[in-house]
Backbone as XML, in Angstrom:
<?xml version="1.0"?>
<chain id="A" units="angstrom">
  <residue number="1" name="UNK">
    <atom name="N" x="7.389" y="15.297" z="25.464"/>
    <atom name="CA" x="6.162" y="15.875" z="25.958"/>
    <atom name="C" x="6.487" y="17.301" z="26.394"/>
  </residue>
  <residue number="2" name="UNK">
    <atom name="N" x="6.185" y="18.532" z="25.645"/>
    <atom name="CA" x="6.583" y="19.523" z="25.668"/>
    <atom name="C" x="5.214" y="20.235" z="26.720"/>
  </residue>
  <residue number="3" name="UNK">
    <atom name="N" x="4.954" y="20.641" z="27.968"/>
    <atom name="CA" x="4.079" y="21.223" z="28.550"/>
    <atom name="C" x="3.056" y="20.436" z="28.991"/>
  </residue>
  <residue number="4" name="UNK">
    <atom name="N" x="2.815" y="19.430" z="29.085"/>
    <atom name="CA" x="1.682" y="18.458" z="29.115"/>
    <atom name="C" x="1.641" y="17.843" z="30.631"/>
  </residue>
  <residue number="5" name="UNK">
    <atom name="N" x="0.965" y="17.186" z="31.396"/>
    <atom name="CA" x="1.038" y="16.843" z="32.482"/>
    <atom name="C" x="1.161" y="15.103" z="32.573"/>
  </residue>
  <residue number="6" name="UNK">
    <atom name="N" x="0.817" y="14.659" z="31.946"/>
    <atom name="CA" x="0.658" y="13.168" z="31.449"/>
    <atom name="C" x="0.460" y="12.715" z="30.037"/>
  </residue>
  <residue number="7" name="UNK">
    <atom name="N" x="1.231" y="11.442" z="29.491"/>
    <atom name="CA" x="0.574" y="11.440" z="28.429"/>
    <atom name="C" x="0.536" y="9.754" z="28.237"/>
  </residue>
  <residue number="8" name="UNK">
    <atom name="N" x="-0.427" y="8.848" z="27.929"/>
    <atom name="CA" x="-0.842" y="7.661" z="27.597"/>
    <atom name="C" x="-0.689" y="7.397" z="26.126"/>
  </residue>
  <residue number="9" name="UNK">
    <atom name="N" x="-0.218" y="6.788" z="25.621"/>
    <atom name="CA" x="-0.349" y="6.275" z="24.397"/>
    <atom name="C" x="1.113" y="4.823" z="23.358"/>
  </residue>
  <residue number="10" name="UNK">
    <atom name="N" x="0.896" y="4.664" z="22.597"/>
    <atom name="CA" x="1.469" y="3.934" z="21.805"/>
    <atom name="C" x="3.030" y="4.258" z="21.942"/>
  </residue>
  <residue number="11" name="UNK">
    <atom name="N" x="4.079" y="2.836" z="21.904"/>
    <atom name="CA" x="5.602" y="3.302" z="22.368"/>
    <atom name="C" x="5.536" y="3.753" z="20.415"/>
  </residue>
  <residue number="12" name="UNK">
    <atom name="N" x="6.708" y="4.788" z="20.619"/>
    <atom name="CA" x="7.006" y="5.001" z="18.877"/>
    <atom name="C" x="8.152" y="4.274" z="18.981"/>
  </residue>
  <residue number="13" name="UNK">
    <atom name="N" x="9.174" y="3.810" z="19.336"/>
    <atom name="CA" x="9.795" y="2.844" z="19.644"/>
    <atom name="C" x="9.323" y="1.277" z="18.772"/>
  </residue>
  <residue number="14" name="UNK">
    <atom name="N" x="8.241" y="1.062" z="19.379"/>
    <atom name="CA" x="7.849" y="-0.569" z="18.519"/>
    <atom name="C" x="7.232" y="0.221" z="16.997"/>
  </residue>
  <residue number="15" name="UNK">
    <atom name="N" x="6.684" y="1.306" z="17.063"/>
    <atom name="CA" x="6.206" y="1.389" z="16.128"/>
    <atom name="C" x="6.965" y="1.618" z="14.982"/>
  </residue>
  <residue number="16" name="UNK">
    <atom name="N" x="8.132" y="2.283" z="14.875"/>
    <atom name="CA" x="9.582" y="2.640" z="14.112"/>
    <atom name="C" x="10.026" y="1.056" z="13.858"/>
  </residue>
  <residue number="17" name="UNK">
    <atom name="N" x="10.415" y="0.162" z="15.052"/>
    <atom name="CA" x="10.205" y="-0.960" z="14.459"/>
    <atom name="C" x="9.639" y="-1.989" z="13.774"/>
  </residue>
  <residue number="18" name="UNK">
    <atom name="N" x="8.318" y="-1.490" z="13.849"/>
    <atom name="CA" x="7.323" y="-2.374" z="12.813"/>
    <atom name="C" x="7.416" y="-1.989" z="11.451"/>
  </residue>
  <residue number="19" name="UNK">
    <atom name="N" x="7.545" y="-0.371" z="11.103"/>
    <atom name="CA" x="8.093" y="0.359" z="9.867"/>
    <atom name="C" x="8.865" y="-0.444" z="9.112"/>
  </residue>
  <residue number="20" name="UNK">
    <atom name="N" x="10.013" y="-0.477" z="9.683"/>
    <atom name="CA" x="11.491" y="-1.465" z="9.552"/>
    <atom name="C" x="11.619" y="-2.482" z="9.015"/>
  </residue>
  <residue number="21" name="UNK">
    <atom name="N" x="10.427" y="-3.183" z="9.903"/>
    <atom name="CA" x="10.221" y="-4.400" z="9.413"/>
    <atom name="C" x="9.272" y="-4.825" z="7.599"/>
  </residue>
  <residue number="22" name="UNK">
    <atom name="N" x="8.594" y="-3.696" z="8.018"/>
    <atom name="CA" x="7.750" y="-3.596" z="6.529"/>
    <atom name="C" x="8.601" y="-3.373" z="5.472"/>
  </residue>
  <residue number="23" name="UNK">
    <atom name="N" x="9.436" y="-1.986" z="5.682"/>
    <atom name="CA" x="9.962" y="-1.702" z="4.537"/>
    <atom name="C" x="11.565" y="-3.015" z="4.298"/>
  </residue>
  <residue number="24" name="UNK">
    <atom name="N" x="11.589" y="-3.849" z="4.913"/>
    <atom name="CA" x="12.644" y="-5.159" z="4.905"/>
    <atom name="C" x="12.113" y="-5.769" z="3.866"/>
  </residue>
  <residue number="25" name="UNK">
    <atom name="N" x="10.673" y="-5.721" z="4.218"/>
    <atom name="CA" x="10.160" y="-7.389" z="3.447"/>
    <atom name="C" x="9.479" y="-6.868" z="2.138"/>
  </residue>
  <residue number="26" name="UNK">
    <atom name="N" x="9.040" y="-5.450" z="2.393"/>
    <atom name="CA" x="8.803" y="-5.076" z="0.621"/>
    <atom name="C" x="10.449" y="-5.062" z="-0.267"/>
  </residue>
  <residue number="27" name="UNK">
    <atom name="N" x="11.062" y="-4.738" z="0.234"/>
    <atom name="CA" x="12.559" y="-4.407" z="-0.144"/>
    <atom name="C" x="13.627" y="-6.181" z="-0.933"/>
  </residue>
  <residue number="28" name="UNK">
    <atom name="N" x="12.346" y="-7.043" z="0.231"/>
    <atom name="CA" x="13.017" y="-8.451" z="-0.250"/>
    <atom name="C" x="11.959" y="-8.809" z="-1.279"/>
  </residue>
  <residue number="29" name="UNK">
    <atom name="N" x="11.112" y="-8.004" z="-2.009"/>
    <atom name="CA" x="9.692" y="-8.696" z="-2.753"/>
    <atom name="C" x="8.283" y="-9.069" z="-2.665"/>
  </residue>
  <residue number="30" name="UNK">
    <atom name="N" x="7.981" y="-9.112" z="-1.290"/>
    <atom name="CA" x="6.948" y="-9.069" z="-0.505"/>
    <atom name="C" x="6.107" y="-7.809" z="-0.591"/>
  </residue>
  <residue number="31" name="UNK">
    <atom name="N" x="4.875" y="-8.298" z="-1.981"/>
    <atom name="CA" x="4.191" y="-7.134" z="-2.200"/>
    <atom name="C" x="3.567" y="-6.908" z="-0.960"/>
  </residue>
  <residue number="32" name="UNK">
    <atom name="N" x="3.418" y="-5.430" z="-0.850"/>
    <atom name="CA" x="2.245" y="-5.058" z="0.403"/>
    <atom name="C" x="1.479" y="-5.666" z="0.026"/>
  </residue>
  <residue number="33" name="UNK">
    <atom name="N" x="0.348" y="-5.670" z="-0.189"/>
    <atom name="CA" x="-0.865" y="-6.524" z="0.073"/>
    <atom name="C" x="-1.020" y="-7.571" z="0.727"/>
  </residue>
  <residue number="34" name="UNK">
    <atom name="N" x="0.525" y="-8.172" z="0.523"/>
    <atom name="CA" x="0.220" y="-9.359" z="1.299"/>
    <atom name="C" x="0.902" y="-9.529" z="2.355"/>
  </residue>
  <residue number="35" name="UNK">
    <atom name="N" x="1.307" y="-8.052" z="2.892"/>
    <atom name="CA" x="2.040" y="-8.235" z="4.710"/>
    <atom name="C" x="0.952" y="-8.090" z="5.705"/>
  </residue>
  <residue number="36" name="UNK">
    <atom name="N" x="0.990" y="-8.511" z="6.449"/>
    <atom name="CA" x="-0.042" y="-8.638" z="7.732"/>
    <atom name="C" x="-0.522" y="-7.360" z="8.690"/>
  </residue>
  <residue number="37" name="UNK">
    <atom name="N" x="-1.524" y="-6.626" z="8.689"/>
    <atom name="CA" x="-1.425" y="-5.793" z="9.742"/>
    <atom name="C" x="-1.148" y="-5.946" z="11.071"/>
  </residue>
  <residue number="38" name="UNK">
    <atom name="N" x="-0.094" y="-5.295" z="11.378"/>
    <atom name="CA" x="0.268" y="-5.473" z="13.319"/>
    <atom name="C" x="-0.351" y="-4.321" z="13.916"/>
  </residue>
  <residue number="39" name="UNK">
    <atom name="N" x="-0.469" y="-4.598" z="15.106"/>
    <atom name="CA" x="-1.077" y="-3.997" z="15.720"/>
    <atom name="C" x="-0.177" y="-3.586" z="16.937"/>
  </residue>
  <residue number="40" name="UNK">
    <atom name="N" x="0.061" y="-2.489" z="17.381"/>
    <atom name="CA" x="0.879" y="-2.004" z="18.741"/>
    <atom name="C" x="0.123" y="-2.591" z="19.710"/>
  </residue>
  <residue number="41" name="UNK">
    <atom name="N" x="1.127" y="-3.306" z="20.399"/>
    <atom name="CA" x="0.847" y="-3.862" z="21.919"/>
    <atom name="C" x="1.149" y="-3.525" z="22.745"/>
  </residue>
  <residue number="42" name="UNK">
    <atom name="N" x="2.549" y="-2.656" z="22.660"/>
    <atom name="CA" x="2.962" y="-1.755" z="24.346"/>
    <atom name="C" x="2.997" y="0.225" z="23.673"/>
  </residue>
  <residue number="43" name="UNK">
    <atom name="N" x="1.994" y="-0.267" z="25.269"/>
    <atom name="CA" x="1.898" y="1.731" z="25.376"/>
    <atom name="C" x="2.393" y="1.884" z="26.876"/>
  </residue>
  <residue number="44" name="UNK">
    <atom name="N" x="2.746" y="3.225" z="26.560"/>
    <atom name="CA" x="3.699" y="4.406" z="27.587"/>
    <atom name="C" x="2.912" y="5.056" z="28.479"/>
  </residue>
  <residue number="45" name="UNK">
    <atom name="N" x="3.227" y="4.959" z="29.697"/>
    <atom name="CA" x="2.928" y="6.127" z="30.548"/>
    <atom name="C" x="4.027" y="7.452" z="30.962"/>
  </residue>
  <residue number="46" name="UNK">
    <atom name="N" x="3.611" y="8.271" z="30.452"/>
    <atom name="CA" x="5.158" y="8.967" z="30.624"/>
    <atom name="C" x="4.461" y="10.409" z="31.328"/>
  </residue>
  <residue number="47" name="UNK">
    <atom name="N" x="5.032" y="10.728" z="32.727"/>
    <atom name="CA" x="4.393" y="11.840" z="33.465"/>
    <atom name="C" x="5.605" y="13.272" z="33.421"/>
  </residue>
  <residue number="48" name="UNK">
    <atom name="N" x="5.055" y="14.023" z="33.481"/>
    <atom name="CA" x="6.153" y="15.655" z="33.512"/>
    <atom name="C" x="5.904" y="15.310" z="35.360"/>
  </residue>
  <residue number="49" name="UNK">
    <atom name="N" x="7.215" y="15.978" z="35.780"/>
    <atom name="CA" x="6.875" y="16.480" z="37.704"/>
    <atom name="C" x="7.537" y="17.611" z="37.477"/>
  </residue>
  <residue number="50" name="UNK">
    <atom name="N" x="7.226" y="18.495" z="36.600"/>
    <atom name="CA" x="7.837" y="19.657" z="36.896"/>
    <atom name="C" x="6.560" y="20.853" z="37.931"/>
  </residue>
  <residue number="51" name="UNK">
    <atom name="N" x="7.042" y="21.271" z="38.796"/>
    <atom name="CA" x="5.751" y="22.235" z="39.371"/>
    <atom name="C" x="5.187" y="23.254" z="38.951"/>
  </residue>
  <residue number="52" name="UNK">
    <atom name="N" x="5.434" y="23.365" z="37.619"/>
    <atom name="CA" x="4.558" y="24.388" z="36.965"/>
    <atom name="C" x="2.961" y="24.387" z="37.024"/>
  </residue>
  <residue number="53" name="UNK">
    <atom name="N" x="2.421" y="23.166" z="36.943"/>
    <atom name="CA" x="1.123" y="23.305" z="37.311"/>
    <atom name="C" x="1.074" y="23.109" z="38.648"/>
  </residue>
  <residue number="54" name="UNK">
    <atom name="N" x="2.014" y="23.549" z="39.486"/>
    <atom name="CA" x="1.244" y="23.055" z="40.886"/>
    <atom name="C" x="0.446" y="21.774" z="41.449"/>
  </residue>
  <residue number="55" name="UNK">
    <atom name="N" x="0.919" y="20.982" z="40.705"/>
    <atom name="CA" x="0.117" y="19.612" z="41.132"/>
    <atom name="C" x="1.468" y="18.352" z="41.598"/>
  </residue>
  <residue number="56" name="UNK">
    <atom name="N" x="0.897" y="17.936" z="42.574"/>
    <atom name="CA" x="2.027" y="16.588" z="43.081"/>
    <atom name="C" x="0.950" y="15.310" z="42.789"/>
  </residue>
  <residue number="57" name="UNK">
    <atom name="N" x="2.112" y="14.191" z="41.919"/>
    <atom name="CA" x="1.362" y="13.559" z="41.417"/>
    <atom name="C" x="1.890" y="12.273" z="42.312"/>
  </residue>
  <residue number="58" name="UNK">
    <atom name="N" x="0.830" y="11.571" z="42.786"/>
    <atom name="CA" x="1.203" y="10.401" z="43.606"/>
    <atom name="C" x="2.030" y="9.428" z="43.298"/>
  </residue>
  <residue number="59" name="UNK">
    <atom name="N" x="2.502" y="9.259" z="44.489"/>
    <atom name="CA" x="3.658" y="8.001" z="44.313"/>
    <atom name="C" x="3.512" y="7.182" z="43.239"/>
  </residue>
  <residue number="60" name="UNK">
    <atom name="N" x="2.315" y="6.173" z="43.458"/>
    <atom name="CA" x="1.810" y="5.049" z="43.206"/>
    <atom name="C" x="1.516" y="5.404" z="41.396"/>
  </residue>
  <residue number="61" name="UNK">
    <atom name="N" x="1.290" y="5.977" z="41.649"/>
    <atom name="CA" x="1.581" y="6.955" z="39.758"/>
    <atom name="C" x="2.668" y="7.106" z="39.169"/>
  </residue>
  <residue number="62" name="UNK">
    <atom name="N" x="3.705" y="7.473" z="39.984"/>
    <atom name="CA" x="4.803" y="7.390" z="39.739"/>
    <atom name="C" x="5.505" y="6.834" z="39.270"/>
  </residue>
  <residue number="63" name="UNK">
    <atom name="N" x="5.238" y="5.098" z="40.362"/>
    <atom name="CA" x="5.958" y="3.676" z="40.306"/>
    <atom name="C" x="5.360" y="3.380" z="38.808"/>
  </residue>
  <residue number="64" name="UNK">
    <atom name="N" x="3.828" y="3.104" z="38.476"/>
    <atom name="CA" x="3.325" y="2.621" z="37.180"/>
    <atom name="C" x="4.007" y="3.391" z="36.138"/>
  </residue>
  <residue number="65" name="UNK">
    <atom name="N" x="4.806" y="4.738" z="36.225"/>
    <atom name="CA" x="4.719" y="5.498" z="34.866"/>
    <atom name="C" x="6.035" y="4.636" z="34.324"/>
  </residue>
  <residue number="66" name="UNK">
    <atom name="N" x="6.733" y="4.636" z="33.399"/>
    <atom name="CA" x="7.479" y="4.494" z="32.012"/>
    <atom name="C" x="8.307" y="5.428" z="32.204"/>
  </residue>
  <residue number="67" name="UNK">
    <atom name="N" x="7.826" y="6.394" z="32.164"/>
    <atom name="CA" x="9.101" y="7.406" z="32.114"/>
    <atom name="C" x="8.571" y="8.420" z="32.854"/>
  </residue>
  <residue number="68" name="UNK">
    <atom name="N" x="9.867" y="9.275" z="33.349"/>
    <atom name="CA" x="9.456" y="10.599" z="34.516"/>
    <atom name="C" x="10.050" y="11.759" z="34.075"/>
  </residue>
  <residue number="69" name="UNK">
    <atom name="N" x="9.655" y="12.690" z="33.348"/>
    <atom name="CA" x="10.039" y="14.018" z="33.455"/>
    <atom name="C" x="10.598" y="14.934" z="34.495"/>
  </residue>
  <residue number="70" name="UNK">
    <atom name="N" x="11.727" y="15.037" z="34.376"/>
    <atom name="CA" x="11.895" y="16.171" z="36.038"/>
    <atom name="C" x="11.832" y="17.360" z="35.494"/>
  </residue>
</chain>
């Protein structure tokens, strides 16, 4: 997160692994068509605390985030 103050969204983490997994099972014969769409189930809270914007972001924000930028 290059400049941003917060950011919510999808881990790329599971998602690199779901890739993985696709390109396994086309690789073993398993035409696409017939692999299953997945769907991402864990997303990130990942906050910057750097004071460039002048903002202090609450504790309790803190504890929930995923990851912390210093």
């Amino acid at each position: 997160m290059a400049g941003g103050l917060m950011s919510y969204g999808i881990s790329f983490a599971e998602v690199y692994r779901h890739s993985a997994m696709y390109t396994a099972r086309i690789l073993k014969g398993t035409k696409p068509v017939d692999l299953p769409v997945i769907r991402t189930t864990k997303f990130e809270l990942v906050i910057n605390l750097t004071k460039a914007l002048g903002l202090t972001v609450p504790q309790s924000l803190q504890v929930a985030a995923d990851e912390l930028i210093e």
